[in-house]
MARNULO-637212 format. One record per atom (N, C-alpha, C): residue number from 1; residue in three letters; atom name; x, y negated, z. Coordinates in nm, 4 decimals. Atoms other than C-alpha are relative to their C-alpha. Last residue first. Example, Ala and Ser with C-alpha at 12.3 -4.5 7.8 and 13.67 -1.06 7.14 Angstrom:
<rs>
- 2;SER;N;-0.0820;0.1190;-0.0060
- 2;SER;CA;1.3670;0.1060;0.7140
- 2;SER;C;-0.0770;-0.1090;0.0730
- 1;ALA;N;0.0890;0.1190;0.0000
- 1;ALA;CA;1.2300;0.4500;0.7800
- 1;ALA;C;0.0900;-0.1200;0.0000
</rs>
This chain:
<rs>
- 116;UNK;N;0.1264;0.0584;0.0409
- 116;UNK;CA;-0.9504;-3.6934;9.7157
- 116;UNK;C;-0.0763;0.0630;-0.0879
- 115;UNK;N;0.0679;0.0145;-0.0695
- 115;UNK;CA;-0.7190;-3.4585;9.8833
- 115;UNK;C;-0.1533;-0.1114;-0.0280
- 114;UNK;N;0.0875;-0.1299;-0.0071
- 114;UNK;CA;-0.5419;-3.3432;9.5999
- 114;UNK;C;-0.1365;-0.0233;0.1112
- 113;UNK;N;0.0470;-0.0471;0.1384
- 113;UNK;CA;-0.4193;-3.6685;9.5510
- 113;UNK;C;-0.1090;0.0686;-0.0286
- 112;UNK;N;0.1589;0.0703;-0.0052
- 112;UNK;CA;-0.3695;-3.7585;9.9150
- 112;UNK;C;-0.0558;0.0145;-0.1394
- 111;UNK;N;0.1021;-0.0611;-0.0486
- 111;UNK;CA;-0.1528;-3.4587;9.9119
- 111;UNK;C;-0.0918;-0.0921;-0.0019
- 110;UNK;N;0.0506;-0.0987;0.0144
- 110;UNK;CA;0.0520;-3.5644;9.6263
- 110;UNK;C;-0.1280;0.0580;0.0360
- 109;UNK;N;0.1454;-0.0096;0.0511
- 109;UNK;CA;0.0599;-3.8926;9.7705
- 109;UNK;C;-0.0361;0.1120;-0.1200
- 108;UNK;N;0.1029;0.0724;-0.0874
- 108;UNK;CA;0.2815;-3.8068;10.0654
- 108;UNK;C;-0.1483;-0.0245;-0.1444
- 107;UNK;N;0.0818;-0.1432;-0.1297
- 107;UNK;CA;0.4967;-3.5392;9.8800
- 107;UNK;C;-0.1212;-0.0928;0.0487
- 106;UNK;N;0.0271;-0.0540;0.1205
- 106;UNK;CA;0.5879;-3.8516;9.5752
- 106;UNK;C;-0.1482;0.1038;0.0900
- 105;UNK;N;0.1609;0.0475;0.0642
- 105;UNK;CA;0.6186;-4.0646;9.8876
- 105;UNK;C;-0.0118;0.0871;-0.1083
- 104;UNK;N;0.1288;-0.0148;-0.0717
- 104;UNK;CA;0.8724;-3.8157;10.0347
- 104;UNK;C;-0.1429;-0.0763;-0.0041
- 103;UNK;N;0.0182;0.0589;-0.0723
- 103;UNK;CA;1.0793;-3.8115;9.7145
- 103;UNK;C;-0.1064;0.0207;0.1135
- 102;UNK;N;0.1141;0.0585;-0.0436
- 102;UNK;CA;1.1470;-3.4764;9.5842
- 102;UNK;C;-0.0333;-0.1137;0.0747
- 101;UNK;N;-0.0085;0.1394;0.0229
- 101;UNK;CA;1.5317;-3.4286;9.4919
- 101;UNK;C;-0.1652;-0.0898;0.0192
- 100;UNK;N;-0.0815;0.1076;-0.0951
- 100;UNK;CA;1.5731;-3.1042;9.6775
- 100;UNK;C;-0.0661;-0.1276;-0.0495
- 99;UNK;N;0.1047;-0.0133;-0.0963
- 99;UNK;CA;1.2771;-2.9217;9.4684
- 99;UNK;C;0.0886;-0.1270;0.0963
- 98;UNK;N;0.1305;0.0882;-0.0106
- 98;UNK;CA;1.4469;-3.0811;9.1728
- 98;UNK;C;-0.0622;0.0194;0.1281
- 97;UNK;N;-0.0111;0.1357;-0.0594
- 97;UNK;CA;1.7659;-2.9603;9.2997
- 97;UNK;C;-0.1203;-0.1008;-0.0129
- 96;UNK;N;-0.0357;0.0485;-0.1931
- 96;UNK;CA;1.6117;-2.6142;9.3663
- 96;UNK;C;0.0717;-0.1243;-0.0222
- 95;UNK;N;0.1258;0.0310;-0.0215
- 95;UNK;CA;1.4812;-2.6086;8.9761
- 95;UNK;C;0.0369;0.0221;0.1637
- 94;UNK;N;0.1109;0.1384;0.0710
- 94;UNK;CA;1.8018;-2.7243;8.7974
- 94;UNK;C;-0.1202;-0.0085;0.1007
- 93;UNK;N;-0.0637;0.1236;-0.0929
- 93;UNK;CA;1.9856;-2.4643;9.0152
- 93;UNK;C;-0.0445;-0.0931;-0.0369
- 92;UNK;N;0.0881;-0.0296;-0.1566
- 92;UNK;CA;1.7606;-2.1551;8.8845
- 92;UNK;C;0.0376;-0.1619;0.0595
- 91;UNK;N;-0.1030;-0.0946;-0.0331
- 91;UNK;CA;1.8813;-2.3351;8.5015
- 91;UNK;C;-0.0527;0.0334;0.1616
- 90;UNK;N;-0.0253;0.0667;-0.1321
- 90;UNK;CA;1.6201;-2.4941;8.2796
- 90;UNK;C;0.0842;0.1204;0.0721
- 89;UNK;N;-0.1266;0.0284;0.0301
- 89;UNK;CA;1.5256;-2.4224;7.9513
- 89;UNK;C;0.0384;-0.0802;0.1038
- 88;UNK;N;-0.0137;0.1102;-0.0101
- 88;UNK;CA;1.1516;-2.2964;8.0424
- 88;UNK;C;0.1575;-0.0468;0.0171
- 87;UNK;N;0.0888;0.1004;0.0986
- 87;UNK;CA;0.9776;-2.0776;7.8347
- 87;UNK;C;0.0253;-0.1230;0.1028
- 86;UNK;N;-0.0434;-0.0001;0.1239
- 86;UNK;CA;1.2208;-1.7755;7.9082
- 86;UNK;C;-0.0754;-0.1303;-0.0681
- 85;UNK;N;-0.1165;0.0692;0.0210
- 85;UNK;CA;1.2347;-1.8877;8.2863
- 85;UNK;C;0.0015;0.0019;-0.1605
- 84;UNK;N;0.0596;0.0968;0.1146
- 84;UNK;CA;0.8639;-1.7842;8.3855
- 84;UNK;C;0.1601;-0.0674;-0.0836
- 83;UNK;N;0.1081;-0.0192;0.0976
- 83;UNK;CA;0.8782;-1.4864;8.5389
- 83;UNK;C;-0.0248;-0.0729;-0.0994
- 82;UNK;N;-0.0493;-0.1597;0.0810
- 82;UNK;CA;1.2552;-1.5148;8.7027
- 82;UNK;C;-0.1393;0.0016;-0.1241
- 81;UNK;N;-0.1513;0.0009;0.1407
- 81;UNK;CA;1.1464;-1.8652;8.7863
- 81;UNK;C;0.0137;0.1132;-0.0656
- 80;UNK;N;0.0942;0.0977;0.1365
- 80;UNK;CA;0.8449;-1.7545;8.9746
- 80;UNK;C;0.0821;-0.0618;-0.0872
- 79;UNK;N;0.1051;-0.1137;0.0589
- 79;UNK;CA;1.0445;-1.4892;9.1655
- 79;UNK;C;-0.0860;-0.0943;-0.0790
- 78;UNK;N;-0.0798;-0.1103;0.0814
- 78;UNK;CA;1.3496;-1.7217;9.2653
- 78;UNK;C;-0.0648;0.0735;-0.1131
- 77;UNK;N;-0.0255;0.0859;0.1323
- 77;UNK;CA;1.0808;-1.9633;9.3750
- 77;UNK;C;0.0789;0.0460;-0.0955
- 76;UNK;N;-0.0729;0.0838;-0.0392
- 76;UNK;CA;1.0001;-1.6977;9.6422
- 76;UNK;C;0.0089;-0.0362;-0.1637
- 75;UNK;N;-0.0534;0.0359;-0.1758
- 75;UNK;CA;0.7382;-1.4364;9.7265
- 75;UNK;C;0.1100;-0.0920;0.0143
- 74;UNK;N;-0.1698;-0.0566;0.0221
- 74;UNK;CA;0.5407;-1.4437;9.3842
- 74;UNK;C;0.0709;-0.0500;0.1686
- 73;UNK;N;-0.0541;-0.0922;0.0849
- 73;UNK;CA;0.1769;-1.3938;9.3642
- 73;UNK;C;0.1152;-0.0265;-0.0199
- 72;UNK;N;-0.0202;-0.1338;-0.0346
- 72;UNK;CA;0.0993;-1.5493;9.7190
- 72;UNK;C;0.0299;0.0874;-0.1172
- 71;UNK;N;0.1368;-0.0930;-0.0468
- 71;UNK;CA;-0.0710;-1.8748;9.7422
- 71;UNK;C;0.0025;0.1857;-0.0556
- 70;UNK;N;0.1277;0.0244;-0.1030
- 70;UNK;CA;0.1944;-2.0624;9.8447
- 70;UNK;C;-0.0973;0.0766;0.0129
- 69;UNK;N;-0.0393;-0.0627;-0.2109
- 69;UNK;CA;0.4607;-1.8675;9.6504
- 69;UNK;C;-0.0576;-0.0380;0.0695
- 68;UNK;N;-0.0297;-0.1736;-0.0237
- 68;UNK;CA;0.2795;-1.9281;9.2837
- 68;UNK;C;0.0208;0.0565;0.1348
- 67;UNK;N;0.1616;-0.0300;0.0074
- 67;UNK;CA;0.1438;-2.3029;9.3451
- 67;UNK;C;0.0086;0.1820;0.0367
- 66;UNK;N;0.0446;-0.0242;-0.1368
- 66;UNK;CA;0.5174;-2.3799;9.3962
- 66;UNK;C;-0.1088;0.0487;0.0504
- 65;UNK;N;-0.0747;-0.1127;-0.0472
- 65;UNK;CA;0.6049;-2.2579;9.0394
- 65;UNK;C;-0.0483;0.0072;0.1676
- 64;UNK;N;0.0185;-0.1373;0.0712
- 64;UNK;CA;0.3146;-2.4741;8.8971
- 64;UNK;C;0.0967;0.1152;0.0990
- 63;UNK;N;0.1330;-0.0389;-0.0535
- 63;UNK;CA;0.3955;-2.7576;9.0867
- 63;UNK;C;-0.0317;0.1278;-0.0473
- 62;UNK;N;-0.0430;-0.0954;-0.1340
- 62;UNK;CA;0.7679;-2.7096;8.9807
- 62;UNK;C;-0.1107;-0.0067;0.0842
- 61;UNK;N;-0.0553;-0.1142;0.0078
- 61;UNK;CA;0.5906;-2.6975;8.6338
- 61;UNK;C;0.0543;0.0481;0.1300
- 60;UNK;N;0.0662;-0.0301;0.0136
- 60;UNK;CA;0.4067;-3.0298;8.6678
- 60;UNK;C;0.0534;0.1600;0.0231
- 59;UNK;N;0.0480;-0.0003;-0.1102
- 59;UNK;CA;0.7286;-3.1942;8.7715
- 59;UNK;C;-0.1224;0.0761;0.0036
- 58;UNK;N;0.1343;0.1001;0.0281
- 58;UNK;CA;0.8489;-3.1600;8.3741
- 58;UNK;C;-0.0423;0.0666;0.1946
- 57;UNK;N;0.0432;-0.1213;-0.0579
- 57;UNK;CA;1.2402;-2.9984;8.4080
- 57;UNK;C;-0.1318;-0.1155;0.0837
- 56;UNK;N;-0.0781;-0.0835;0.0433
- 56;UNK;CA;1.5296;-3.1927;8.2191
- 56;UNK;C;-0.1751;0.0969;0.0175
- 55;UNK;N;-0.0500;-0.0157;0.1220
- 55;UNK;CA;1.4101;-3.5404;8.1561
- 55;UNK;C;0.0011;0.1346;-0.0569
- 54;UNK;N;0.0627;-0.1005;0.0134
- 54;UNK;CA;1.1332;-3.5593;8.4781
- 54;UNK;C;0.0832;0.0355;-0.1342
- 53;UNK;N;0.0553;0.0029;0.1605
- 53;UNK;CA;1.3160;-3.8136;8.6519
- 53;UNK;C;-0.0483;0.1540;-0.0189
- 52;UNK;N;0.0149;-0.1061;0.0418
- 52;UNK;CA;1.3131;-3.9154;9.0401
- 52;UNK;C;-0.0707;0.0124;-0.1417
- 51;UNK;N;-0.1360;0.0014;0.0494
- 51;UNK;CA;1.4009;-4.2493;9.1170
- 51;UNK;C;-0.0068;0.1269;-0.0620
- 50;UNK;N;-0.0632;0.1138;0.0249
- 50;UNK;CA;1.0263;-4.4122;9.1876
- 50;UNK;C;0.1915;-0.0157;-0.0683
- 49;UNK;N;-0.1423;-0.0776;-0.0343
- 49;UNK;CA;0.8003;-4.1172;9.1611
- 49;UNK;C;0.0689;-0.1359;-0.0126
- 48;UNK;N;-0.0480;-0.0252;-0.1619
- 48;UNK;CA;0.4462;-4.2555;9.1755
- 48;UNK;C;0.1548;0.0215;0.0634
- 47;UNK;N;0.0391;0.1022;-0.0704
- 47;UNK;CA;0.3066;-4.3466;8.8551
- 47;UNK;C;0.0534;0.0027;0.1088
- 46;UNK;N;-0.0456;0.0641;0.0220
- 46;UNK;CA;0.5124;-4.0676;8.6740
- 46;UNK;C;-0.0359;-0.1952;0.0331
- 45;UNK;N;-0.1734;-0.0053;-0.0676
- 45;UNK;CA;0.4215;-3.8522;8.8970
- 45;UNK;C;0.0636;-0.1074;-0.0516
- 44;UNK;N;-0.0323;0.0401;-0.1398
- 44;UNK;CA;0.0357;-3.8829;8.8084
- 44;UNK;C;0.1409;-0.0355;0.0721
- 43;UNK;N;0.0237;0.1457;0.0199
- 43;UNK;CA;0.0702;-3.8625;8.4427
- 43;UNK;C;-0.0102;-0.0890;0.1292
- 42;UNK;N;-0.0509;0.0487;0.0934
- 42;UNK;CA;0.2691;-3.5263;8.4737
- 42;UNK;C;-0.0147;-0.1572;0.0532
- 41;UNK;N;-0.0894;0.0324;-0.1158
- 41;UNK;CA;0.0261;-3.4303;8.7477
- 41;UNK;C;0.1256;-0.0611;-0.0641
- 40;UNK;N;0.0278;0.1292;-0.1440
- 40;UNK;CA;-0.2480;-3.5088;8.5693
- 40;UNK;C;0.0919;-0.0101;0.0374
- 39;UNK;N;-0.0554;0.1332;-0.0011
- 39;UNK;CA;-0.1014;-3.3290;8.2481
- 39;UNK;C;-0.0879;-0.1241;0.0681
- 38;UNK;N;-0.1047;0.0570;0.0322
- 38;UNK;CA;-0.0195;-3.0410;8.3981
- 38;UNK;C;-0.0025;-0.0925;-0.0368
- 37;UNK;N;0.0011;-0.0236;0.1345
- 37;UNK;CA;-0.3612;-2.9510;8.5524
- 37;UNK;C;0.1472;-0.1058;-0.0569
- 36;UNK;N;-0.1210;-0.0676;-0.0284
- 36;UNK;CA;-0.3819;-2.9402;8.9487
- 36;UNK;C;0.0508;0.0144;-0.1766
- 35;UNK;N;-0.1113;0.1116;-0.0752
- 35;UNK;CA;-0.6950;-3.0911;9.0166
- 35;UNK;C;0.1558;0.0254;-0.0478
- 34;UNK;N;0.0164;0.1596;0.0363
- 34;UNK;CA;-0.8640;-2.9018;8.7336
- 34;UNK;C;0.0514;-0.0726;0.0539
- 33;UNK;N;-0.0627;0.0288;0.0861
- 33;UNK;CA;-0.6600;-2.5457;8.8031
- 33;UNK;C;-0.0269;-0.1281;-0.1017
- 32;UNK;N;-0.1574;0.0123;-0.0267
- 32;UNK;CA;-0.7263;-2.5698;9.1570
- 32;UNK;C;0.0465;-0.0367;-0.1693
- 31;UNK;N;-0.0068;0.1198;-0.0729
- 31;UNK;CA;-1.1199;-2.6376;9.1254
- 31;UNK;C;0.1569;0.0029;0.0266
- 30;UNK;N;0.0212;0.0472;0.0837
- 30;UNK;CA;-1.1286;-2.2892;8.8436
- 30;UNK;C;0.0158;-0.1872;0.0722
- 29;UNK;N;-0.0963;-0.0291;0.1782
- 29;UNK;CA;-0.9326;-2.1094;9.0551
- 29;UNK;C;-0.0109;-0.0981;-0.0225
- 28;UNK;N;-0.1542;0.0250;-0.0584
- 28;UNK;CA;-1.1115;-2.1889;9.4475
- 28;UNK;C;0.0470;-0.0419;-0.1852
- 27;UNK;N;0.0040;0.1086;-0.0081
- 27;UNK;CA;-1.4530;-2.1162;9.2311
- 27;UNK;C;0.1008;-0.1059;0.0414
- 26;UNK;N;0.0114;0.0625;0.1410
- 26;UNK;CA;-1.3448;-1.8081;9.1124
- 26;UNK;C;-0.0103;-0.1519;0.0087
- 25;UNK;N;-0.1333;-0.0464;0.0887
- 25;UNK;CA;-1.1878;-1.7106;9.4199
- 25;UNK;C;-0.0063;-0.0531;-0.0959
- 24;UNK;N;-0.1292;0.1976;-0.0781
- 24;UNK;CA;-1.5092;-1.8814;9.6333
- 24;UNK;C;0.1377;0.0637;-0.0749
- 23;UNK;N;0.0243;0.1260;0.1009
- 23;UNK;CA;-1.7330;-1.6184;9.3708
- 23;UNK;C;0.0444;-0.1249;0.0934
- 22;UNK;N;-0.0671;0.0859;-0.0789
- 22;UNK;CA;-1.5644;-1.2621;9.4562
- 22;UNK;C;-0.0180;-0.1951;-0.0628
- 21;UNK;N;-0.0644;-0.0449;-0.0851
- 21;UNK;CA;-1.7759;-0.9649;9.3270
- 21;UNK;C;0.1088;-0.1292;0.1064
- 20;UNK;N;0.0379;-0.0255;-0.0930
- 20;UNK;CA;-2.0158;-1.1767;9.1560
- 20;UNK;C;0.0566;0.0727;0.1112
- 19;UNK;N;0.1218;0.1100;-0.0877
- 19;UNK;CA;-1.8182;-1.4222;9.0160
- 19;UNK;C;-0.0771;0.1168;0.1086
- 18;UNK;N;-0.1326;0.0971;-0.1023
- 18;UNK;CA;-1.5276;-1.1685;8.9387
- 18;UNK;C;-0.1176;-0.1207;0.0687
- 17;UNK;N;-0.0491;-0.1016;-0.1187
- 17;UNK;CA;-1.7948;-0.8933;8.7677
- 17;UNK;C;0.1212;-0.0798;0.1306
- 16;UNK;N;0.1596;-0.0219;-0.0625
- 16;UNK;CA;-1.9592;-1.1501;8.5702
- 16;UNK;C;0.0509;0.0507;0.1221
- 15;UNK;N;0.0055;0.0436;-0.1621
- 15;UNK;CA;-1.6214;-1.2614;8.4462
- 15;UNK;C;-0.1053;-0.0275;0.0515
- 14;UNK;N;-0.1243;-0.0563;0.0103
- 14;UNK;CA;-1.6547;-1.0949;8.0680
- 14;UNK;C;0.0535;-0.0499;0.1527
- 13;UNK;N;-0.0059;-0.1375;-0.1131
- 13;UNK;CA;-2.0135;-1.1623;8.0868
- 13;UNK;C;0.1272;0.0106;0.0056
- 12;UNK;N;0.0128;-0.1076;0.0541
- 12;UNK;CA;-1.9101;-1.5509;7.9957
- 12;UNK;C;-0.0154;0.0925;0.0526
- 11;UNK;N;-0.0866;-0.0860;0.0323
- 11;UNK;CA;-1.8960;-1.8647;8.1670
- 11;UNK;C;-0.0390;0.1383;-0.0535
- 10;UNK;N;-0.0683;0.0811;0.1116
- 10;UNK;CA;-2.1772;-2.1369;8.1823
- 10;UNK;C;0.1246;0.0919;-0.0469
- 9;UNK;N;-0.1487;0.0183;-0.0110
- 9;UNK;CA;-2.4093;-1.9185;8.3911
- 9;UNK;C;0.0644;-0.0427;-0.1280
- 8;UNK;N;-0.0933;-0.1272;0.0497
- 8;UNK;CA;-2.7883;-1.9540;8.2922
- 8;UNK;C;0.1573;-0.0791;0.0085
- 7;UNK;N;-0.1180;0.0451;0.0606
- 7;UNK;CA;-2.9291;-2.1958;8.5322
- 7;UNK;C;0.0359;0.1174;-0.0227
- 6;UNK;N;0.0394;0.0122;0.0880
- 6;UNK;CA;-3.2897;-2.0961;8.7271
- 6;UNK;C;0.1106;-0.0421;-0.1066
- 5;UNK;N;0.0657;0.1374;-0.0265
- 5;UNK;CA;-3.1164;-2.0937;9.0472
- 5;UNK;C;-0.0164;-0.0013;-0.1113
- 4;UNK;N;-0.0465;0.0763;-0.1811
- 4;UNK;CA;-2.8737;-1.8008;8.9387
- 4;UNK;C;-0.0814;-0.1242;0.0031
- 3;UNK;N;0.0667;0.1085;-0.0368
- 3;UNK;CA;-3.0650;-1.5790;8.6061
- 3;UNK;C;0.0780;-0.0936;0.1544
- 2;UNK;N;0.0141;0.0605;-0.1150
- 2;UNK;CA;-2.9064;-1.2342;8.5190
- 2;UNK;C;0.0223;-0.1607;0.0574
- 1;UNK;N;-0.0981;0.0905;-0.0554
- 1;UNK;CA;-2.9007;-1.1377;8.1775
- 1;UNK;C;-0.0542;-0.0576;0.1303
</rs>
């Protein structure tokens, strides 16, 4: 088993070959999917959002869907809906008025979110 700075790796051989072949991907991932974890952003939104509800269609999710077309495995919200729609009881038009109904403080401390 191969040794990094005297620290045996905390993840498994089974992503040996993804660390060492590409280890800011892995590291990118695994730092996106802790900042970015449904129920921060959940618990976060609901500190922040002031008219905007989460009854029908959990804000964490249209993070989730937006996460997809930013960074490139689906080319439009259409396409991350389509993939994910059977596990989420929501209609395409449910999830473009949420995108519509985004307050711009929600957007504003989003990024300072992520940014701290």
């Amino acid at each position: 088993m191969k040794v990094y700075r005297g620290i045996r790796p905390m993840l498994s051989d089974i992503f040996r070959p993804f660390i060492e072949g590409s280890p800011l991907s892995v590291m990118m991932r695994g730092l996106v999917e802790r900042l970015l974890n449904p129920a921060q952003i959940d618990h976060w939104f609901k500190r922040f959002a002031q008219e905007q509800d989460t009854r029908a269609l959990l804000f964490s999710t249209v993070v989730s869907w937006m996460l997809e077309v930013v960074c490139g495995p689906r080319k439009s919200v259409n396409a991350a809906y389509q993939a994910m729609k059977e596990a989420i009881p929501v209609s395409l038009q449910a999830v473009y008025d949420t995108l519509q109904g985004v307050e711009p403080a929600v957007a504003a401390e989003l990024v300072r979110y992520t940014a701290r």
